[in-house]
C-alpha positions, -999 to +999 in steps of 0.1 A: -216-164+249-198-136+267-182-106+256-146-097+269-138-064+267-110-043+269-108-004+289-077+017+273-067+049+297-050+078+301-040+083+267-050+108+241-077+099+221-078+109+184-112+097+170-103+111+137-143+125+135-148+158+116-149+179+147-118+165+160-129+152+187-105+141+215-112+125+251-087+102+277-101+066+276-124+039+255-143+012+263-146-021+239-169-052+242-164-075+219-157-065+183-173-029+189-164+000+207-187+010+235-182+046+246-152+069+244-149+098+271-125+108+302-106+082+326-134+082+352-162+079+329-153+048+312-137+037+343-171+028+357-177+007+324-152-019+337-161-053+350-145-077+366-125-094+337-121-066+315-085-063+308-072-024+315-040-012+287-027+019+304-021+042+269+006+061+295-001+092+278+003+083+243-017+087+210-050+064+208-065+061+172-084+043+148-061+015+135-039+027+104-056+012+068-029+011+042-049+012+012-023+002-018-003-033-007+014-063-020+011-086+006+027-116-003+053-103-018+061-081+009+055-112+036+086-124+016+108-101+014+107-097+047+138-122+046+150-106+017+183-092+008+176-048+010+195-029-013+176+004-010+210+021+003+237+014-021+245+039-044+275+024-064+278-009-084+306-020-067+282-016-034+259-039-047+290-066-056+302-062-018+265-069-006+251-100-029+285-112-027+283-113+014+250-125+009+262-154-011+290-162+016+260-170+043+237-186+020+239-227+012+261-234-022+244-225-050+214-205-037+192-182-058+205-146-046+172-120-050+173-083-034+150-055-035+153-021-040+180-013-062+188+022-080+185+025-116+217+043-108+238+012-102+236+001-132+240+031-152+275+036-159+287+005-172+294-006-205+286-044-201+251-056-207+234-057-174+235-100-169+272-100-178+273-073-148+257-094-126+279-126-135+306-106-121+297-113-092+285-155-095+285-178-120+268-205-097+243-187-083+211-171-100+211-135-088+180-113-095+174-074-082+146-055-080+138-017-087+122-002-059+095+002-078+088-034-084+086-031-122+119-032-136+146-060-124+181-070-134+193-107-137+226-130-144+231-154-169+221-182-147+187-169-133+178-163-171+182-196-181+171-212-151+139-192-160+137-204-191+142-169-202+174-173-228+154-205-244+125-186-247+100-211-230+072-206-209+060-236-186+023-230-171+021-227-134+006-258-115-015-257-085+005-255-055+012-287-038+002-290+001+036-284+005+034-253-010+003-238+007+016-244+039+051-226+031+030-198+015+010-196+049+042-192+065+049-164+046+018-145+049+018-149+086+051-134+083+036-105+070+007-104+090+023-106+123+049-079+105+020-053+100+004-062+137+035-048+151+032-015+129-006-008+135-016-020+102-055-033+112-066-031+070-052-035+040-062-032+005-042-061-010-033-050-046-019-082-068-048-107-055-064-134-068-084-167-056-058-180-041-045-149-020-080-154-006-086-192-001-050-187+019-064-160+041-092-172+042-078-207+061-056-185+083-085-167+096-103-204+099-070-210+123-075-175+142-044-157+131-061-136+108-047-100+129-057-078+099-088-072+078-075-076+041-094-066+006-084-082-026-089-075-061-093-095-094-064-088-113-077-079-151-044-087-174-044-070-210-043-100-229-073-117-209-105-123-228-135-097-210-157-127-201-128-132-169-148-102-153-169-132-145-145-141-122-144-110-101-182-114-099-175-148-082-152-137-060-171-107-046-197-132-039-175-156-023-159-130+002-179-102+013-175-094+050-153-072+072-124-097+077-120-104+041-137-089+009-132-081-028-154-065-049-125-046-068-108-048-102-076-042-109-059-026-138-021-011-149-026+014-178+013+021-176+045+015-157+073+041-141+085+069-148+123+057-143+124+031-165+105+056-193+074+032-190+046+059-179+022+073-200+027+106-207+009+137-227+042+150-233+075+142-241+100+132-210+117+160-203+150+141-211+141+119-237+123+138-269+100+118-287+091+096-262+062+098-240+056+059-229+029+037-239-005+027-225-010-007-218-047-005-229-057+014-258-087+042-252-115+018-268-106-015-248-104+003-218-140+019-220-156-010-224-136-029-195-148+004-174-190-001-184-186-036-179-166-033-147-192-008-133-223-027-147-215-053-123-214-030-092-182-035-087-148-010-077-124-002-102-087+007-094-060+019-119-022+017-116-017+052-130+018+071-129+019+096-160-010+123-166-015+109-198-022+076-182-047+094-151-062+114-179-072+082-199-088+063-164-106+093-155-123+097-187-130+057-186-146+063-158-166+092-169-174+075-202-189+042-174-209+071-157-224+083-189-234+046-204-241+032-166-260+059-151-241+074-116-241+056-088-220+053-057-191+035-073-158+050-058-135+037-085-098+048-080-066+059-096-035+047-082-004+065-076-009+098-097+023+108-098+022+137-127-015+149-133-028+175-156-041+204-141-073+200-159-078+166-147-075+177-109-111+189-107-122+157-119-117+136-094-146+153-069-170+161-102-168+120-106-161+109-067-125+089-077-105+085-050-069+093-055-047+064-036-017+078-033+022+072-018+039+101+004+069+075+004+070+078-035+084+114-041+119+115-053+138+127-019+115+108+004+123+079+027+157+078+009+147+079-030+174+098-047+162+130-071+172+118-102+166+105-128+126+110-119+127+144-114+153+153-147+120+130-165+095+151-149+112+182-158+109+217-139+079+232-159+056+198-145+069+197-107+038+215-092+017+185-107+041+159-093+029+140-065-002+166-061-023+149-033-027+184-021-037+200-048-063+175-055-075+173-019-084+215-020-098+207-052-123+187-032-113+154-041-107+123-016-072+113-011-062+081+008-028+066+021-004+038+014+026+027+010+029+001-021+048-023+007+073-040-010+080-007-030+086+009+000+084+002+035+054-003+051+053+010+086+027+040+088+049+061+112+073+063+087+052+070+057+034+100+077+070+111+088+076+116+050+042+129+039+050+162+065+086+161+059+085+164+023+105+187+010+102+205-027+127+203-054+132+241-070+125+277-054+087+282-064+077+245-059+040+241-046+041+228-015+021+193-014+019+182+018-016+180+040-019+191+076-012+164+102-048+158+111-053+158+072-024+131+066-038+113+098-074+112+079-062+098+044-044+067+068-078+059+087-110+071+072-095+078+041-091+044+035-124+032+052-140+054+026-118+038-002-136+003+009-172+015+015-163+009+051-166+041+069-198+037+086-175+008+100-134+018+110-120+043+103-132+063+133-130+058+174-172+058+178-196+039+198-205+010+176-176+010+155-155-021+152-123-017+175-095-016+151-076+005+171-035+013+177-016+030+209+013+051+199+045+058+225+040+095+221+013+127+213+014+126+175-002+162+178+027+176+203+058+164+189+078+186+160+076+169+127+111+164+121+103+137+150+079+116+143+097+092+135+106+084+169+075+074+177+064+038+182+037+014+186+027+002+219-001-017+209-023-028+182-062-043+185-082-058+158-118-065+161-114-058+195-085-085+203-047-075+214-030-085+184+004-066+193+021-051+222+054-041+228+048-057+266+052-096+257+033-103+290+001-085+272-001-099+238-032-125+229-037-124+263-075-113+255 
């Protein structure tokens, strides 16, 4: 069968290699790219059907790889009420109560991002708060974190909550995979537009595959997706099995697994990280870890006895410090090997530990959207939690990148938003909270790296993506503008132009071009 293949010109190509390599133009066939060089050069690669994109002096570079995701629900709250602005109660009444005047009688109300703020100075339990507002309809808001949420009367004991029941989740009807489908291609098509080519899919399960796995039977599979097993606390170890079966089941660029997923704490906001020492405004209390020292040493061995990935929900240092020495406790029982487990989040770290993660090769998966200022996070309370004498080990992917260690990008999409322009935007616009402050952010090139190759890396994959090289697979996305030209405070302007996946035009901001390959 024959190749199409695609020429992309006069733009500025970033290939993201370690010598920085730039040139004008690249030449795909196929799923692969074929050469990458000046206009002329690659010009005299084209054949008679190859279809020409004209970069018009923008960025070329390897396809952005958000390596920390939740992609279904982030599909869904797509349509989603957003309440990541309001910063009063009586904000949030005005917006669910709009919301409710559009929506059919008696719908179920559910927003995302809400402030721990907003419901801080009230004296009424936090339902009766919410029944202020309806009566009729079940109304449930999310932190932005995803891990703490607030809820009427009604969506409590439509729940089942207030009675204290627990009904087991069936297998979804056909009725239900197809509206589930929907939803993913949502999200799919949603991260096409942004430049999103991978994603490593953090709350997966058999499912989450089988689904993918039919839309890429279909041909609207537009990103390459990895997916964990999700190991819960009060599972019996002999589900490891399971994550065995499912690396075996998918294992190939498009879709793979081969990863286990933990959560040794929660947030710091809602006091639920694990911490060495006490919050810095609440004494005695340092959090809790979801796994006790033991447990979790074993899950590591077994884990990393079956060749597979491990990766950690980790905010507080007491919770990093546990995973890293489960991992180092797997190294000494296991023998080392190439394993690349990972520790996600890291948002306080012992100095101590910092070191570690280059001495045992974990990769730190980390959020630049996360830091209290960023991308419209208010300071407190996290950083009156953190306290001033633990800032320079807040949110340290610096520190632990000069300390040798590998640090890749993401986002946590629903968290926080998803499109990569914006999350680099805030890794080199961060800004430090005191006089003093270590200064955390990487260089551009550096931040550029932990989005593309970082993640590659994160998935085994950068012989692979990650790069623009001959014989790489074309994940590749066209930005508006010279990333490397324009002032910081500006990168937000920029925009996509186009996206390719596996060497197919799966976005462009020119209707007339997209899926026309």
């Amino acid at each position: 069968m024959k190749k199409s293949s695609l020429l992309i010109i006069n733009g500025h190509v970033q290939t993201m290699d370690d010598k920085s390599t730039t040139a004008e133009a690249i030449f795909i066939e196929g799923n692969t790219i074929q050469a990458v060089g000046s206009n002329i050069q690659m010009s005299k690669l084209q054949k008679e059907d190859t279809q020409v994109i004209s970069a018009n002096g923008g960025t070329i570079m390897p396809g952005f790889i958000d390596s920390h995701v939740h992609l279904f629900p982030g599909s869904d709250g797509l349509n989603k009420l957003n309440l990541m602005t309001l910063d009063t109660f009586d904000e949030l009444q005005l917006s669910i109560s709009e919301q409710i005047k559009i929506s059919p009688i008696g719908s179920f109300i559910f927003g995302r991002g809400a402030n721990y703020k907003l419901f801080s100075t009230s004296n009424l339990k936090t339902r009766e708060q919410l029944d202020q507002i309806s009566t009729e309809n079940a109304i449930l808001v999310q932190a932005p974190d995803g891990h703490t949420a607030w809820a009427n009367t009604k969506a409590l004991s439509d729940a089942g909550v207030l009675d204290g029941g627990e009904n087991p989740v069936p297998p979804a009807t056909n009725k239900e995979r197809s509206h589930d489908m929907e939803i993913l291609k949502n999200g799919l098509r949603h991260l096409a537009q942004l430049g999103v080519t991978s994603i490593h899919n953090m709350d997966g399960n058999f499912y989450t595959l089988e689904l993918l796995e039919q839309i890429r039977d279909e041909g609207d599979l537009t990103c390459r997706v990895k997916v964990p097993f999700h190991f819960k606390k009060e599972m019996p170890i002999e589900k490891l099995d399971l994550a065995s079966e499912m690396n075996v089941r998918w294992n190939d660029d498009f879709l793979s697994s081969g990863l286990v997923k933990f959560f040794i704490d929660g947030v710091l906001d809602s006091g639920t990280a694990f911490l060495i020492n006490d919050y810095a405004d609440t004494p005695n209390w340092k959090g809790d870890a979801l796994f006790e020292e033991d447990l979790f040493n074993k899950l590591s061995v077994d884990v990393d006895s079956r060749g597979l990935q491990i990766a950690v929900h980790s905010i507080g240092d007491a919770a990093v410090h546990r995973v890293l020495n489960g991992y180092e406790y797997a190294r000494e029982r296991n023998g080392i090997r190439d394993s690349r487990h990972r520790v996600e989040h890291i948002e306080l770290i012992q100095k101590d530990d910092i070191a570690r993660f280059k001495e045992l090769d974990v990769i730190a998966s980390m959020q630049p959207v996360h830091p209290p200022g960023s991308d419209g996070l208010p300071l407190e309370p996290t950083i009156s939690k953190i306290g001033h004498d633990r800032f320079n080990e807040a949110y340290a992917w610096r520190s632990i990148k000069e300390a040798g260690g590998k640090v890749t990008f993401s986002t946590d999409w629903p968290v926080s938003n998803v499109d990569p322009i914006n999350c680099i935007f805030n890794a080199l616009n961060r800004q430090v909270w005191a006089e003093g402050q270590l200064d955390q952010r990487l260089s551009l090139i550096d931040t550029l790296k932990a989005y593309t190759i970082g993640g590659a890396y994160a998935e085994f994959k950068e012989h692979k993506k990650g790069l623009i090289q001959k014989n790489y697979l074309a994940d590749i996305v066209v930005l508006s503008g010279r990333i490397d030209l324009l002032d910081k405070e500006k990168l937000s302007t920029l925009k996509v132009i186009s996206t390719i996946v596996d060497g197919k035009l799966v976005y462009s901001s020119d209707p007339q071009l997209e899926g026309t390959n």
